[in-house]
C-alpha positions as CSV (number, residue, x, y, z in Angstrom):
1,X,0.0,0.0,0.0
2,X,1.4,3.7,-0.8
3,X,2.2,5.5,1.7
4,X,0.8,9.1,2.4
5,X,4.1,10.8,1.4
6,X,4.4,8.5,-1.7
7,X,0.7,10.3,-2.5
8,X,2.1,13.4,-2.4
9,X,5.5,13.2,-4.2
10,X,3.0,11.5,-6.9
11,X,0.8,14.1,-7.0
12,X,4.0,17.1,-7.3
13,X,5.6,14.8,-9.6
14,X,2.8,14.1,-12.3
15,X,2.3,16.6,-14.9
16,X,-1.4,15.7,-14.8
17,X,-2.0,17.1,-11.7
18,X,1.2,19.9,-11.6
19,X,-1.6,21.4,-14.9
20,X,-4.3,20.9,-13.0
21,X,-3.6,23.2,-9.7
22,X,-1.7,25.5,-11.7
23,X,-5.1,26.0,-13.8
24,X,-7.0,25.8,-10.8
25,X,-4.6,28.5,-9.2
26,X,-4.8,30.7,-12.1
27,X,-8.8,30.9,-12.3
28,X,-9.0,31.2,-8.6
29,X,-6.7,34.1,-9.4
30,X,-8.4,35.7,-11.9
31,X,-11.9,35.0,-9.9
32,X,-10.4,36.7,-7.2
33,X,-9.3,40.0,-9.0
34,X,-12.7,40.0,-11.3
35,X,-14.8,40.0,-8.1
36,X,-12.3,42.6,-6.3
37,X,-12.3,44.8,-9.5
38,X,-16.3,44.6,-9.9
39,X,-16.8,45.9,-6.3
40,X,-14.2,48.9,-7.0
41,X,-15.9,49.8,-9.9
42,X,-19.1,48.8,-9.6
43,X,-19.5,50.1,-5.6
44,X,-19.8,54.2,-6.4
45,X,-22.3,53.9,-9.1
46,X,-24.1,51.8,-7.6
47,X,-24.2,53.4,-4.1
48,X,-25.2,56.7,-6.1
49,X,-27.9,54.8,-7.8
50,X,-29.7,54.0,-4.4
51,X,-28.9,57.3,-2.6
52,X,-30.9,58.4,-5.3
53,X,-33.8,56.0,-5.2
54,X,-34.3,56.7,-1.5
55,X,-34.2,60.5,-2.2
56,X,-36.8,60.0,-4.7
57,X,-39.1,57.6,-2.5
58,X,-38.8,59.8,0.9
59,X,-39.3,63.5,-1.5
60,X,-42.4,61.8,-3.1
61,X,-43.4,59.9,-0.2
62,X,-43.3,63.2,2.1
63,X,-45.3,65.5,-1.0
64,X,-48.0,62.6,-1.4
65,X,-48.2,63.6,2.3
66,X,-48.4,67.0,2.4
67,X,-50.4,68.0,-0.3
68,X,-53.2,64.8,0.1
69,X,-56.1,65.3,2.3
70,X,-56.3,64.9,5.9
71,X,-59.2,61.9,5.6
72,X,-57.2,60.2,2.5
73,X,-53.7,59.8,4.5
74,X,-54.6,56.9,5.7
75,X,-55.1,55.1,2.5
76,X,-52.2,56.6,0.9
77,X,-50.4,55.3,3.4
78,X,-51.8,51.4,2.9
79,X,-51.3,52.0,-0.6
80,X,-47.6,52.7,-0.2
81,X,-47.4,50.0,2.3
82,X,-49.1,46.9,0.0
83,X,-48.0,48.3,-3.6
84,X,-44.3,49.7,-2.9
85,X,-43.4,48.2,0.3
86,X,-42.9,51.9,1.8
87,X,-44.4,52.0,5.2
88,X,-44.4,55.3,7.5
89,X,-43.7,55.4,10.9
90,X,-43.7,58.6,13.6
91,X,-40.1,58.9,15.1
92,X,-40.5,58.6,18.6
93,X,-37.9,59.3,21.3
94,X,-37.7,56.1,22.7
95,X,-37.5,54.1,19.8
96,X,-35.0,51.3,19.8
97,X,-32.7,51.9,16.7
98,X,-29.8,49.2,15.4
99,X,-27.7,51.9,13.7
100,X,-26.7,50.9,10.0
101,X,-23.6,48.2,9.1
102,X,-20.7,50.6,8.7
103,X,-19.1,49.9,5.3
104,X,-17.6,51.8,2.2
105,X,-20.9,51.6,0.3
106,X,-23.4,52.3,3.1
107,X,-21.4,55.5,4.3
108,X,-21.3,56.7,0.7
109,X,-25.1,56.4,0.1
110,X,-25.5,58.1,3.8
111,X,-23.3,61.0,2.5
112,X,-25.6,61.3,-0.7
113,X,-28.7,61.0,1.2
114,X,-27.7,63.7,3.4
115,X,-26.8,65.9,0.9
116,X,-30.0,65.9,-0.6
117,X,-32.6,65.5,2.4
118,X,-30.3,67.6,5.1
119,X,-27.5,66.9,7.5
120,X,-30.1,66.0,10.4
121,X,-31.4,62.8,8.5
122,X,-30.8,59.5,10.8
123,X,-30.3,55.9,9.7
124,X,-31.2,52.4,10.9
125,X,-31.1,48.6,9.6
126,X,-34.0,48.1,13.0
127,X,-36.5,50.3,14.6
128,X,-38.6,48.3,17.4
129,X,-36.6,45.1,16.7
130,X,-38.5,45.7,12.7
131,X,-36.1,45.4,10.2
132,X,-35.4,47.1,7.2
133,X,-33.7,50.1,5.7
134,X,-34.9,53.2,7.4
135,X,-34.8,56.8,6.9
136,X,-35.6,60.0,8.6
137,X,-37.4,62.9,7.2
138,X,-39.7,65.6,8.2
139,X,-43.0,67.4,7.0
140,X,-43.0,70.8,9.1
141,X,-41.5,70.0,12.8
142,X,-43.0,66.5,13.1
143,X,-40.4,64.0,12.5
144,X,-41.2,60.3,10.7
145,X,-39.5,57.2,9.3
146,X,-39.6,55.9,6.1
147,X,-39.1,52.3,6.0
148,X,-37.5,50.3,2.9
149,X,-37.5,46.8,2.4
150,X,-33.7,45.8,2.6
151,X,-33.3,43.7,-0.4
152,X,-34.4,46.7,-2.3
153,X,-31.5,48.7,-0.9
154,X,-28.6,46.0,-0.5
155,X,-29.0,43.8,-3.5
156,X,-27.4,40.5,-3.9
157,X,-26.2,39.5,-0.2
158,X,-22.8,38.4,0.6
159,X,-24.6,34.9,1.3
160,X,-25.6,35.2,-2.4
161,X,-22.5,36.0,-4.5
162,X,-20.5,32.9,-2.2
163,X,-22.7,30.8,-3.8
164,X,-22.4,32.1,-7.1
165,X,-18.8,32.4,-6.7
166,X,-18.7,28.6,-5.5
167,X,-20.7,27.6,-8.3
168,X,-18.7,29.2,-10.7
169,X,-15.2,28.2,-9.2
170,X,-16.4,24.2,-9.2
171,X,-17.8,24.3,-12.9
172,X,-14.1,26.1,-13.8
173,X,-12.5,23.5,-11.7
174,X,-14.3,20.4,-13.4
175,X,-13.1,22.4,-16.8
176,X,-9.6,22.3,-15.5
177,X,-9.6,18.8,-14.8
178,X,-11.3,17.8,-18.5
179,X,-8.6,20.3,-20.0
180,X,-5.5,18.7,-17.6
181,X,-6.4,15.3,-19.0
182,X,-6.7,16.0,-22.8
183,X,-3.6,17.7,-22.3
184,X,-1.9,14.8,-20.6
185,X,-3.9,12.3,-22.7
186,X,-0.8,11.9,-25.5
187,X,1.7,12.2,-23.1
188,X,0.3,9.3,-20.8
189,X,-0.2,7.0,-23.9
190,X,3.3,7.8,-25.3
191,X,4.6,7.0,-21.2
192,X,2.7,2.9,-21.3
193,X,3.7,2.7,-24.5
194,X,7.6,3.3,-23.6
195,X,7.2,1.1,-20.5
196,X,5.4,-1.7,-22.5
197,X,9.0,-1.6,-25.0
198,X,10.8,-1.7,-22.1
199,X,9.3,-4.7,-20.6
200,X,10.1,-6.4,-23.9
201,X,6.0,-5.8,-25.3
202,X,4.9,-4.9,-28.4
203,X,2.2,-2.0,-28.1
204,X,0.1,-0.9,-30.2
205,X,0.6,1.9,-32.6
206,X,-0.4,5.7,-31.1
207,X,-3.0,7.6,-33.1
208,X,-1.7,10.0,-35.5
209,X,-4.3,12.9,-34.4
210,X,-4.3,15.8,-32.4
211,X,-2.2,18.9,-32.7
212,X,0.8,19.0,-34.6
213,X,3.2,18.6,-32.1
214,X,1.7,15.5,-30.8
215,X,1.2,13.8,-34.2
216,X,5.2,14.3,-35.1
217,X,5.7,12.8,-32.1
218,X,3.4,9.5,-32.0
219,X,4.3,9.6,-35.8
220,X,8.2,9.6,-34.8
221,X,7.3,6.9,-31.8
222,X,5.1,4.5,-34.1
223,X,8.0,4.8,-36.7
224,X,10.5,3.6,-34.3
225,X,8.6,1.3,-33.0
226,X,8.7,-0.6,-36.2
227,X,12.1,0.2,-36.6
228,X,12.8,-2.1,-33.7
229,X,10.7,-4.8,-34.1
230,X,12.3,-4.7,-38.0
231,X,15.9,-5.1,-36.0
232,X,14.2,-7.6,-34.1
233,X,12.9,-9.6,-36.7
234,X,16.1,-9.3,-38.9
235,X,18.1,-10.2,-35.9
236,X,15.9,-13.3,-34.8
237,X,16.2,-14.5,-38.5
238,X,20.4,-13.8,-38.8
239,X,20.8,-15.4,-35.2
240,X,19.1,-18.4,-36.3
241,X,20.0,-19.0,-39.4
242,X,23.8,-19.2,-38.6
243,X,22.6,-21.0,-35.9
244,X,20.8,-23.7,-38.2
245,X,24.1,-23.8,-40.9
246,X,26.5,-23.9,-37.5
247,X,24.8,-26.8,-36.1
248,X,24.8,-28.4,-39.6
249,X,28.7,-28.8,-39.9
250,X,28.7,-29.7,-35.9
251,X,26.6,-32.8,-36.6
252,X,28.7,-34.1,-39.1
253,X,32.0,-33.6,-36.8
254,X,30.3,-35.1,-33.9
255,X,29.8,-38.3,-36.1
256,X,33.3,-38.6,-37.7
257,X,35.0,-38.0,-34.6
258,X,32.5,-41.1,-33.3
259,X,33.9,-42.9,-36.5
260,X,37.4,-42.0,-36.4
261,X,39.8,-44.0,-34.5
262,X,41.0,-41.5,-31.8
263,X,43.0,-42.2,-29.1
264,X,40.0,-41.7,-25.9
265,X,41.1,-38.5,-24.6
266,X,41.6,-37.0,-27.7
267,X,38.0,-38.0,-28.7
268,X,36.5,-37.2,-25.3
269,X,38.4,-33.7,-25.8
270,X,36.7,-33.1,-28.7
271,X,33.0,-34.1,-28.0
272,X,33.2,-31.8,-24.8
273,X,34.5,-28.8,-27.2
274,X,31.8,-29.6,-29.7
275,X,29.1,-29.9,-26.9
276,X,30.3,-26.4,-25.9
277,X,29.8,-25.0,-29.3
278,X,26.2,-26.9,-29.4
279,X,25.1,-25.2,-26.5
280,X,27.1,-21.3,-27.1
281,X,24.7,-21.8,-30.3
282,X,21.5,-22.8,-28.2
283,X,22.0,-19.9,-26.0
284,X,22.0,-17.5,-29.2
285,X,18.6,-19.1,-30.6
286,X,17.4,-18.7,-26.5
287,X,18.2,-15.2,-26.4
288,X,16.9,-14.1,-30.1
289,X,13.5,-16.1,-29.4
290,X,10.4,-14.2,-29.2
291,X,7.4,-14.4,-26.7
292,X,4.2,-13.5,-27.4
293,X,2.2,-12.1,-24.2
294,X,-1.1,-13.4,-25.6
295,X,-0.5,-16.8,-25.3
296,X,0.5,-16.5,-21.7
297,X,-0.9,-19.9,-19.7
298,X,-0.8,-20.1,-15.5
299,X,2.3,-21.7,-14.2
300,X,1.8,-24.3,-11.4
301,X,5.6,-22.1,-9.9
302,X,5.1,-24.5,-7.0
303,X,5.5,-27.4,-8.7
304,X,8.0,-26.4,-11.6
305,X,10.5,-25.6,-8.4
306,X,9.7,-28.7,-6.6
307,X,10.6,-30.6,-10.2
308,X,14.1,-28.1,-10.9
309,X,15.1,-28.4,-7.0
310,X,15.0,-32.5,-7.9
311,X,16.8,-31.9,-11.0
312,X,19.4,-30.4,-9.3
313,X,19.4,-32.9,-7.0
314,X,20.5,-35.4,-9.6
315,X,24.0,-34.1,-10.0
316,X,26.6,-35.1,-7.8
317,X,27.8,-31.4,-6.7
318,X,24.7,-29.9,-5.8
319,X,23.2,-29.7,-2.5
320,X,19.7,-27.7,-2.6
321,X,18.3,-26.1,0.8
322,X,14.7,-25.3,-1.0
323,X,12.1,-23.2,1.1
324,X,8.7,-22.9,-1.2
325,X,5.1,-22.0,-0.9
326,X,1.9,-24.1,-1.9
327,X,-0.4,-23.2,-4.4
328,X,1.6,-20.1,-6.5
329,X,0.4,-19.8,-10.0
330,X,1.9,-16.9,-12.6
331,X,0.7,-16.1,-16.0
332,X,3.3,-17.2,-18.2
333,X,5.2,-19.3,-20.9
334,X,6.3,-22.6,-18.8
335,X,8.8,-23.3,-20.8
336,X,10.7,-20.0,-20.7
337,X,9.9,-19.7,-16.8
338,X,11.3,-23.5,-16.7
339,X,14.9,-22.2,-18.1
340,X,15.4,-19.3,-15.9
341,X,15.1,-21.5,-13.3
342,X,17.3,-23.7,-14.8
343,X,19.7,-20.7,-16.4
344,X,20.3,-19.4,-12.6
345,X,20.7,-23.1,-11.1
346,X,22.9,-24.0,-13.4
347,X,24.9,-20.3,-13.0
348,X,24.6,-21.3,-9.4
349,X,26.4,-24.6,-9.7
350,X,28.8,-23.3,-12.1
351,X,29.9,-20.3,-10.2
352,X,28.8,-20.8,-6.6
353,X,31.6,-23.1,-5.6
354,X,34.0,-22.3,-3.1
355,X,37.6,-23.2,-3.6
356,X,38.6,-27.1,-1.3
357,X,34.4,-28.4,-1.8
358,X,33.5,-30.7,-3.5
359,X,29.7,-29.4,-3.9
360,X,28.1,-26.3,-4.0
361,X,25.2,-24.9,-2.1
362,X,21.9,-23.6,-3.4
363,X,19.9,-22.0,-1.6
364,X,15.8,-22.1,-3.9
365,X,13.2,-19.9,-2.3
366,X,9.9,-19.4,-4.0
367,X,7.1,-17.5,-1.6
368,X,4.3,-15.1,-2.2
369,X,4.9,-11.6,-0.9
370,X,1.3,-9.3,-1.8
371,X,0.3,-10.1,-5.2
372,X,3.8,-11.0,-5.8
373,X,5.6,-14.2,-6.2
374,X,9.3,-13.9,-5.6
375,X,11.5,-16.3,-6.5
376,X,15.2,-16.3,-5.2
377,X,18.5,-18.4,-6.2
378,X,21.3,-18.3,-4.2
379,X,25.0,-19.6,-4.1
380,X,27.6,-19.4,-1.1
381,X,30.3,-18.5,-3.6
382,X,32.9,-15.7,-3.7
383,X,29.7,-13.3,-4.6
384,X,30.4,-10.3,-7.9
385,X,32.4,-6.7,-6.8
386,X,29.7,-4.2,-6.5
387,X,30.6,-2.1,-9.2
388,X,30.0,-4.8,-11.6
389,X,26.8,-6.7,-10.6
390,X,24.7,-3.9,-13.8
391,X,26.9,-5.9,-16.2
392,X,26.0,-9.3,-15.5
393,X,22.9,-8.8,-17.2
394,X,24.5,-6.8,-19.8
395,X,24.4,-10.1,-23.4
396,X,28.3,-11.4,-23.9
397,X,29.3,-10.5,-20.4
398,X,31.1,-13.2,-18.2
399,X,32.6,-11.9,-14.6
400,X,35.6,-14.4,-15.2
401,X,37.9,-13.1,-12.8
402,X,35.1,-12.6,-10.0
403,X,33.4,-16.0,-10.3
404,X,36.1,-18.3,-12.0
405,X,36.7,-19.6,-15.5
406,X,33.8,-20.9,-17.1
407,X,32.3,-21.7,-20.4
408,X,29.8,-19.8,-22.8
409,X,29.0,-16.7,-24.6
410,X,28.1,-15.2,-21.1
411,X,24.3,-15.0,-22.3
412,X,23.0,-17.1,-19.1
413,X,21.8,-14.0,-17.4
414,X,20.7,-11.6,-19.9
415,X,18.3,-14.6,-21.3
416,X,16.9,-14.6,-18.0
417,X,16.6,-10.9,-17.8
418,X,14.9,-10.8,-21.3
419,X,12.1,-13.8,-20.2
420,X,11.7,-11.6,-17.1
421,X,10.7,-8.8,-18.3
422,X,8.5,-10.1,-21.3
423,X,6.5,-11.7,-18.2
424,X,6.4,-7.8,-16.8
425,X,8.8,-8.8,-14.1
426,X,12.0,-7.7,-12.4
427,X,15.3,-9.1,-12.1
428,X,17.7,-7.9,-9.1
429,X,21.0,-9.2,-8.6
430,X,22.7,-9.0,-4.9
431,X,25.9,-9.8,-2.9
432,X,25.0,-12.4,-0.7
433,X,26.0,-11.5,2.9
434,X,28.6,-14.0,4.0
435,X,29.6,-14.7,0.4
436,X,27.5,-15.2,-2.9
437,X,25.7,-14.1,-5.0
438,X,21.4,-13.4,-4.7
439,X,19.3,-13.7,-8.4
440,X,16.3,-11.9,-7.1
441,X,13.2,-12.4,-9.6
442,X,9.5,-10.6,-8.9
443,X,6.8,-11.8,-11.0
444,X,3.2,-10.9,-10.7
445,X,1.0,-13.7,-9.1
446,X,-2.0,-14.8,-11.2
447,X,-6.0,-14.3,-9.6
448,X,-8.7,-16.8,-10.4
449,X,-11.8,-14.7,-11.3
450,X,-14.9,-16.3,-12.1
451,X,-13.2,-19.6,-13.2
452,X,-10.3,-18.3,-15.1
453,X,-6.9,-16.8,-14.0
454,X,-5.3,-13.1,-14.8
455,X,-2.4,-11.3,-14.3
């Protein structure tokens, strides 16, 4: 299971999400400053705009007054009450006022009302525990309020344009996160495709569509791709047809030297070097054979170690100390999973002795670890410097003066790296402590779902 910091250097790592909060960041940004520049701009006019409504409502509202009837003021009063939502009120001494929110806007419309109904008008946002927006005025030396419904007065409340502004912000969000993954799209397609060439697949071709940019580069990908596999092919088909007119020749001097009358040790000198040749040539035809993914079958690993630790067991100067689990299956070509096995036993035996013994020791572990199956080979030899383990696994590479005098073409090891990761698996090699060498191998453990097994 990751680990909360392996979250996190994931997340500032991928280029997916690096575009996504640095688009997020940028329209928060620009929210930001449109909703600070709208309030500058749009806070004078606007406060203008109702200073000179309520100027308006109180100057009519206080001539409707004066000039109607005694008997009708009382219906002009319902009227402005039910039609406008302008209600009158005598100021009384001992009225309970809630003086006005202080802010830029409100002192600017109390500025303009002032200036235009007198210096002695008075403000509240309650009167009597009522609220609203309410104004002073007089008609002769009586003294009234004039009450507005607030929403006329404030607008939009802050309550209000935080929801807008949330809205807005998540649609803009969900927009950055459609825009981060078509812009990441390519680049993620072009990333599996690398890893599936490194792990010895064959993907499949990228589409060709898009902006220019990306099409010259899936174009210049697919084309290498087939480059490859060309050199690939070519390379298979040159490997193994020297191979095939190699082995030829190899057949015919194994049977004259059968034929011939040699003295014994000449003629057991000269089966062993042809026997050598034979198998320098199978290791070529190993390491230039292809696997195809598709084809893949579940291994029984339990029981193909159980079968190679007895195999081993057969030679005289082996002794195998084998620690393995029940019931570990891997998707997988048995055969090729068969000859690493083989491949590292045999690199074991060849390499793993110690100088005065007459055997060498092998150590076989196979155990499940997660969804993993490891599978581990080791010798209690004289082990590989440190600075050279990497080129073990590097083809025609043999660590002659670390590991003794041996023969081949020094292919054991990268044949095994190559079947490893065509099975999407990893090979490590370590210095054994004590002596030896450790051939570490992961593979992923095949799941039974509804009958049938996958990777």
């Amino acid at each position: 299971m990751p680990t909360t910091t392996n979250r996190l250097n994931w997340i500032k790592s991928g280029l997916f999400w690096r575009t996504f909060f640095l688009l997020a960041f940028l329209i928060a940004a620009s929210m930001a400053a449109w909703v600070a520049s709208y309030r500058i701009v749009e806070q004078t006019p606007r406060a203008n705009q109702i200073a000179a409504q309520v100027i308006s409502v109180v100057t009519i509202t206080r001539a409707a007054l004066t000039h109607s009837a005694p008997d009708l003021r009382r219906e002009l009063l319902f009227d402005l009450a039910s039609n406008e939502g302008i209600r009158v009120y005598p100021l009384e001494e001992n009225d309970r006022i809630e003086p006005p929110i202080q802010n830029s806007m409100m002192q600017t419309i109390q500025e303009h009302v002032r200036s235009g109904l007198g210096q002695d008008t008075r403000f509240a946002r309650a009167v009597n525990d009522v609220a609203g927006f309410w104004v002073s005025f007089t008609i002769s030396d009586d003294e009234y309020w004039l009450m507005l419904d607030r929403d006329r007065i404030e607008g939009s409340s802050g309550v209000q344009w935080l929801g807008w502004g949330a809205m807005t912000l998540l649609l803009s969000l969900l927009g950055a996160l459609m825009i981060s993954g078509l812009i990441n799209q390519p680049l993620a397609r072009l990333t599996a495709a690398t890893r599936a060439i490194a792990n010895g697949q064959r993907p499949a071709p990228l589409p060709e569509r898009g902006p220019t940019e990306i099409r010259e580069a899936n174009h210049s990908f697919n084309q290498m791709v087939d480059d490859l596999n060309r050199v690939e092919s070519d390379r298979a088909v040159v490997l193994a047809g020297i191979s095939h007119d190699l082995r030829t020749p190899l057949a015919r001097m194994q049977l004259e030297v059968e034929l011939a009358g040699l003295p014994p040790d000449a003629r057991v000198g000269m089966q062993s070097d042809l026997e050598q040749m034979d198998a320098i040539i199978g290791q070529f035809l190993d390491y230039a054979k292809p696997s195809d993914s598709s084809h893949f079958q579940p291994i029984d690993m339990t029981a193909l170690m159980h079968g190679a630790a007895q195999e081993a067991l057969r030679m005289q100067d082996v002794r195998i100390n084998s620690k393995i689990d029940d019931k570990l299956v891997v998707l997988g070509n048995a055969i090729d999973i068969k000859r690493v096995v083989n491949n590292l036993i045999e690199n074991a035996r060849r390499y793993g002795k110690l100088p005065g013994n007459d055997y060498v020791e092998i150590d076989l572990r196979c155990q499940a670890e997660g969804d993993k199956v490891i599978i581990e080979v080791t010798d209690h030899g004289a082990g590989v410097p440190e600075a050279e383990i990497d080129r073990l696994l590097r083809p025609f590479t043999r660590m002659d003066s670390a590991r003794g005098q041996a023969n081949g073409a020094g292919l054991g090891l990268a044949i095994v790296d190559r079947i490893v990761k065509r099975h999407s698996g990893k090979l490590q090699l370590l210095n054994r402590e004590g002596g030896g060498l450790v051939i570490h191998i992961t593979l992923n453990q095949a799941k039974k779902r509804h009958g049938a097994y996958t990777g």
